[in-house]
Each structure stands twice: as C-alpha cells, then as structure tokens.
C-alpha positions as CSV (number, residue, x, y, z in Angstrom):
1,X,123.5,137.6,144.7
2,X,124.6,138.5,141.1
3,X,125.4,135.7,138.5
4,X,128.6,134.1,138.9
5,X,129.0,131.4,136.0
6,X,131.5,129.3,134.3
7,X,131.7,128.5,131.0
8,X,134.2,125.7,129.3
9,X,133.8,124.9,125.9
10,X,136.5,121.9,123.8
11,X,137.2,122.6,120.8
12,X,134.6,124.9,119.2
13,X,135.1,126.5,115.9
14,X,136.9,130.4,115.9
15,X,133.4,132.0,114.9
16,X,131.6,130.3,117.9
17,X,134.0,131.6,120.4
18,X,134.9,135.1,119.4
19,X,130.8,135.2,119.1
20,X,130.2,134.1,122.5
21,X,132.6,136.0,124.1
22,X,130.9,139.2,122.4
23,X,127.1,137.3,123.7
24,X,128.4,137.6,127.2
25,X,129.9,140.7,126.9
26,X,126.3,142.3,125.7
27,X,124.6,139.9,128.2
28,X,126.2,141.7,131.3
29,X,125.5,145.4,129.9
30,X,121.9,143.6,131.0
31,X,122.8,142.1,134.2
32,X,124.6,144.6,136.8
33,X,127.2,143.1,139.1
34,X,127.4,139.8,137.2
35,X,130.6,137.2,136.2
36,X,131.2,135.1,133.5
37,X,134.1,133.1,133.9
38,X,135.5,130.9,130.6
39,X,137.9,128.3,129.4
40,X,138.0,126.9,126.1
41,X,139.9,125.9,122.6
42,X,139.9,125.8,119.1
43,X,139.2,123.6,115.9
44,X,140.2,124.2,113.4
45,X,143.7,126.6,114.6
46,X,143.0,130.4,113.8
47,X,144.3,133.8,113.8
48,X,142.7,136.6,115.3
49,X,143.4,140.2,115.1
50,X,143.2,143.2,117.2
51,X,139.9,146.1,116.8
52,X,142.3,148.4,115.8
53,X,145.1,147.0,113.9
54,X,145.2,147.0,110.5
55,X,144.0,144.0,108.5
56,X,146.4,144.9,105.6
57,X,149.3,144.7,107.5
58,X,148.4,142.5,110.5
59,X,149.0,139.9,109.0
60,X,150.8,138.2,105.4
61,X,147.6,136.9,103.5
62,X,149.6,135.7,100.9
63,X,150.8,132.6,103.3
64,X,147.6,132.4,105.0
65,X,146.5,128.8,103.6
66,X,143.3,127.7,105.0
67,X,143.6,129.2,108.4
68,X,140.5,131.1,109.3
69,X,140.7,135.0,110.3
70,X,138.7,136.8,112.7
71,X,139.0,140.4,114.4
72,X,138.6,140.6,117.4
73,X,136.4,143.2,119.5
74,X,139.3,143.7,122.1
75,X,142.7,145.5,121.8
76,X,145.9,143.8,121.0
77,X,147.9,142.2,117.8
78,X,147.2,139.6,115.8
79,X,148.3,136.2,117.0
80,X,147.1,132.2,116.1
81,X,145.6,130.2,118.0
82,X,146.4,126.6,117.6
83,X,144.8,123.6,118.7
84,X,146.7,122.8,122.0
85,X,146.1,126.5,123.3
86,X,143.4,127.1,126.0
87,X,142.1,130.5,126.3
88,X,140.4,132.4,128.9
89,X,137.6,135.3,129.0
90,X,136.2,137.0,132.0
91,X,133.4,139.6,131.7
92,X,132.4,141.8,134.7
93,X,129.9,144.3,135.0
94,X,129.9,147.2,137.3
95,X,133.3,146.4,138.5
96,X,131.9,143.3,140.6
97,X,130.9,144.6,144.1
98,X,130.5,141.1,145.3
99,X,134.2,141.0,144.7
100,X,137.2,143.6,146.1
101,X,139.5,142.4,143.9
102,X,136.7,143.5,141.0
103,X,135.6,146.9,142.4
104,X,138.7,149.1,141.9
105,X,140.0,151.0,138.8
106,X,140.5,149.6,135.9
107,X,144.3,149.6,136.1
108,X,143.7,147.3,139.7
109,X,141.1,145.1,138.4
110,X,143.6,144.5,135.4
111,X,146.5,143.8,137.7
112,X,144.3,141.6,140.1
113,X,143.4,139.6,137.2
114,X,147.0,138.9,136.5
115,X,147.5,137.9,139.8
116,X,144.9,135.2,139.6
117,X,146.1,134.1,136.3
118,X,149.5,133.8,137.9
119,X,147.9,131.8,140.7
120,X,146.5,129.5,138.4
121,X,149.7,128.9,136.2
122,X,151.6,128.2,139.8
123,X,149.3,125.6,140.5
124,X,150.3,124.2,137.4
125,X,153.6,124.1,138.3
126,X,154.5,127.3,136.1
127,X,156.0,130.3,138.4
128,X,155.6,133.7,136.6
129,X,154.9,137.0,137.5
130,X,153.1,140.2,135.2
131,X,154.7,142.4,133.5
132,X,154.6,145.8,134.5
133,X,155.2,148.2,131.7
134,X,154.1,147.5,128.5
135,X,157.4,146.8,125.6
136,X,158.3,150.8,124.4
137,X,158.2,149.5,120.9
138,X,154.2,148.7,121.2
139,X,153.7,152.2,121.3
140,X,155.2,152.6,117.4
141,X,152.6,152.6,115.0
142,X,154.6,150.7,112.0
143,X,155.5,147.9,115.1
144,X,152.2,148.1,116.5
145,X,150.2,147.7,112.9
146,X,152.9,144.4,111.5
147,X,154.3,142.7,114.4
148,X,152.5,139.5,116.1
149,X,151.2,139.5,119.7
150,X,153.7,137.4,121.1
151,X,157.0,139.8,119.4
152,X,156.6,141.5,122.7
153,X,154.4,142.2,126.0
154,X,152.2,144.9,127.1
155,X,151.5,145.6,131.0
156,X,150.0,143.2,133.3
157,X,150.4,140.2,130.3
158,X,152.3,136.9,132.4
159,X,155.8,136.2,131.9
160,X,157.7,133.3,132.8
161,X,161.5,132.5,131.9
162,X,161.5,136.0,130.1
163,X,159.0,134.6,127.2
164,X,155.2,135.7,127.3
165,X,152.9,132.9,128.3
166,X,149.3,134.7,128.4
167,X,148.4,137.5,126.0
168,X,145.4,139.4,127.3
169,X,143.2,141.9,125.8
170,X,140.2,143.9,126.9
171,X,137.1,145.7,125.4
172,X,135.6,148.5,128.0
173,X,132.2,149.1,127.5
174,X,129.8,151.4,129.4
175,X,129.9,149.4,132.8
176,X,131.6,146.4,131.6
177,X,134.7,144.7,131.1
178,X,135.6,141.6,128.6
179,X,139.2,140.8,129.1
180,X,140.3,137.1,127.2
181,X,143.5,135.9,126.3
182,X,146.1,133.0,125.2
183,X,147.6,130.5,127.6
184,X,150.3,129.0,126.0
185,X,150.9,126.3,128.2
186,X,152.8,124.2,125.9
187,X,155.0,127.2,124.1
188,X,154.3,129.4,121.0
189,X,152.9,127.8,117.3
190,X,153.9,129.6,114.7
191,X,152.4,130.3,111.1
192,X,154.1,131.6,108.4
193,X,151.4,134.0,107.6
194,X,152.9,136.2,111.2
195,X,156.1,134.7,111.4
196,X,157.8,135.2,108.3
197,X,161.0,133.1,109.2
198,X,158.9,129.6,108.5
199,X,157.2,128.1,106.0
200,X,154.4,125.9,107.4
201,X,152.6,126.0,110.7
202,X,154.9,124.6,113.3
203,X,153.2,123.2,116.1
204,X,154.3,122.5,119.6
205,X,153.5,119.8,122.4
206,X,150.9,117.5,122.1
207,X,147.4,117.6,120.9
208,X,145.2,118.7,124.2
209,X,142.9,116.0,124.4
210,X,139.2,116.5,125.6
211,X,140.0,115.0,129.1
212,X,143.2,117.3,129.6
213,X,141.3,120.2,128.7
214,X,138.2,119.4,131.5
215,X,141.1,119.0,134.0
216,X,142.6,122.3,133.0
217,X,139.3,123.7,133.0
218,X,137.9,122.3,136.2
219,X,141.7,123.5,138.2
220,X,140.9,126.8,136.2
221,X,137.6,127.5,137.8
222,X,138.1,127.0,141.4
223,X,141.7,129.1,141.5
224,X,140.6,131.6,139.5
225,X,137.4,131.9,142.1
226,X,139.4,131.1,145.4
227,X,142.0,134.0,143.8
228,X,139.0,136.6,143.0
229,X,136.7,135.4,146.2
230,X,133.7,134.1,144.1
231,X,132.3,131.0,144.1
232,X,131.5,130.2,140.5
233,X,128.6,127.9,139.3
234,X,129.6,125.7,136.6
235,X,127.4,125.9,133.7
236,X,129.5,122.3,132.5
237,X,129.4,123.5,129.1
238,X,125.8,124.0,128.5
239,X,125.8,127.1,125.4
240,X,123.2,129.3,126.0
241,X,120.4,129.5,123.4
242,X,118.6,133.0,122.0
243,X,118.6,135.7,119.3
244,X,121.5,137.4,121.0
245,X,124.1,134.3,120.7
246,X,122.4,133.1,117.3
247,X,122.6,137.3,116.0
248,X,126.1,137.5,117.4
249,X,127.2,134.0,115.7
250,X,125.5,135.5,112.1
251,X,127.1,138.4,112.3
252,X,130.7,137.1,113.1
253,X,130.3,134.2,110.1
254,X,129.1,136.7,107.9
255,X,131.9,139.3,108.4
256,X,134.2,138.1,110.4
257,X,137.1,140.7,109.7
258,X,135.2,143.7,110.2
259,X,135.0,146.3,113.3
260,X,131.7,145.0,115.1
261,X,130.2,147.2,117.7
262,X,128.4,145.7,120.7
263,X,127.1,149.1,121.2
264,X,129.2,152.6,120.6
265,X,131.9,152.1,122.8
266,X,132.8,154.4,125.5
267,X,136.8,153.6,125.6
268,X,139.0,151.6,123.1
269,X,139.4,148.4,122.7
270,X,142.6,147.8,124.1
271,X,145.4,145.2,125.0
272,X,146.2,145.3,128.7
C-alpha cells in the first residue's frame, strides 16, 4: 500500500515550512501513489507570495518592518501568516489510486479537497461551503499583481458568512499535486505592508498555544482521512532528515524571494 503520512509541525520558522512543503513535494515525484497530509504554524508571523506575482508590487516593502518574505512555489497572492493561523498542505502523486476521491481530474480532486476541508471546519463548529467560480476581478492583471489573497476568492477556496476562511494554492508537477493553504480560524490579521488602511500588524484571537494546535491537528488528521478514505499514519512530528530537506531548506534561506523550480514544471503554479 502506498505511503499515507501525516505531518504536524508548531511553530516552525517560514523558511522551514515553505522548504518542507517543497521536500515533500519532490519526495512524491519519487514515490508513485503516495500522501502526505500536514498541519502546522508559524514563528515568527510572515508573508508569503504567489510564483507568479510580482514582488514589486505584491506587496508595500516600504512598511514591511521585520516581517519575513518568502515566495511561494504555488499560485495565488500574497497574504501573512500570523501566529494564530494553522495551515494545511496535501501532496498526492499519481492522483492517489488508493483513493476515489484522489483519482479524478484535477478540477475533482480540487473540489473534493474542499469538501474535506469543509468537513473538517464543520466539525469545528464552522458551517461553510466552496466557492464555485473564482472573483471576476482575479482575472485583472493590475488586481491580480497588488491586491492581497484574502481581497477576494478564487474557485473551490471555503467561505463561510460571505468572508474567506481557507486560501488554497497548488503547484502541478509532472504526476503530482501540492495544494497548502490558510485556515483562518480565528479571522484575518492584517499588516500594513498588504493592507494599506493600518499602520501596525493587527492581530486577532488569541495566541494558539502548543496544546490547541495538537488538538487541531490530531481532529485534522482523522476528518481529513475519514473525508478522503485513507487511513493516515502519524509521523507525530518527526522531520525527516537528508540532502533533499537540508538542500531545499539552503536554498529557500538563501533566496527566499526568488522563483525556485522543483523540476521544469509541466503546468503553472496556480491558486485553486
């Protein structure tokens, strides 16, 4: 039986997890018909950026502060990450087989994803539902290139009360599929350097402490495999040693705003 593993990770610092999302995303070019599965969060906040956008414009570096950039391999708009955010990544290779929910078209494996991440905020006590049509005004380049990821919604992102509450974006790559995203459990923190009505980061909710976060995690894991029909093995947190994660970590820390390449793509990075 292909690999079916989950990943949660408190806390870890921006370059770690946009470089381990990348690890797993070359690891399953390696491994046909595997699943990583991932929760985790941030220290210190950051803002990330989509493959394509921009850097001049994504985002007001004149009110950036301290905040650490990164751009991201997947699709999408820029958007921060704060503290009390979780955020999710899923990478399937070969369009799981294990898996009908995994085995269709892009387009269905993108909606069935939604639906799990739906299924996992309603057992939260959040009802919501995907969007699905992207916003018309994503498809303007002068929109597209300036405004933040949460100014609007692109298909199959989760709604609820009319306001976003999970960004996704994907990278397709030969076989594979890495699709991660915000959950905003606790509402939208701004930063002045996307949001150019404030002047200071201004956070929301309270701080998501270690223990919250494995709750959220451990709910996380068996929904998301009861809604996809996989039984995921918990890898409880162990980070997987190598060249591969140590290259990918070097090369994120060392550049972390440039386009990196996994390998030459075969479709865009997108948003969903």
């Amino acid at each position: 039986m292909p690999d079916a593993v989950f990943y949660s990770h408190f806390k870890k610092d921006p370059y770690f997890n946009m470089a381990f999302d990348e690890h797993l995303l070359a690891r399953s070019l390696e491994l046909p018909g595997c699943l990583f599965l991932r929760l985790y969060s941030w220290a210190p906040g950051t803002i990330t950026f989509g493959f394509n956008q921009r850097e001049s414009t994504a985002l007001d570096w004149t009110r950036l502060g301290d905040t650490p950039v990164i751009r991201r391999v997947t699709g999408g708009r820029a958007i921060f990450h704060d503290e009390g955010e979780i955020t999710y990544s899923i990478v399937v290779n070969g369009l799981m087989q294990e898996s009908p929910l995994l085995s269709g078209s892009v387009s269905a494996v993108s909606a069935n994803l939604a639906e799990a991440l739906a299924r996992f905020l309603e057992s939260l006590g959040i009802q919501s539902a995907y969007a699905r049509q992207s916003a018309p005004e994503n498809a303007q380049p002068a929109f597209f290139h300036k405004a933040p990821c949460f100014a609007s919604h692109a298909r199959y992102e989760l709604m609820t009360g009319g306001r976003k509450i999970i960004a996704s974006a994907q990278k397709r790559l030969s076989d594979s599929i890495l699709q991660h995203g915000s959950i905003k459990l606790q509402g939208l923190a701004l930063h002045p350097s996307l949001n150019g009505d404030v002047d200071r980061i201004a956070d929301v909710g309270q701080a998501l402490t270690e223990e919250r976060f494995r709750q959220l995690a451990a709910q996380f894991r068996l929904v998301m495999g009861a809604s996809l029909g996989v039984e995921f093995t918990d890898a409880n947190g162990r980070i997987e040693a190598g060249d591969g994660l140590e290259k990918r970590l070097a090369e994120v820390g060392a550049d972390p705003i440039a386009r990196r390449e996994i390998l030459k793509q075969s479709a865009p990075a997108s948003s969903l």
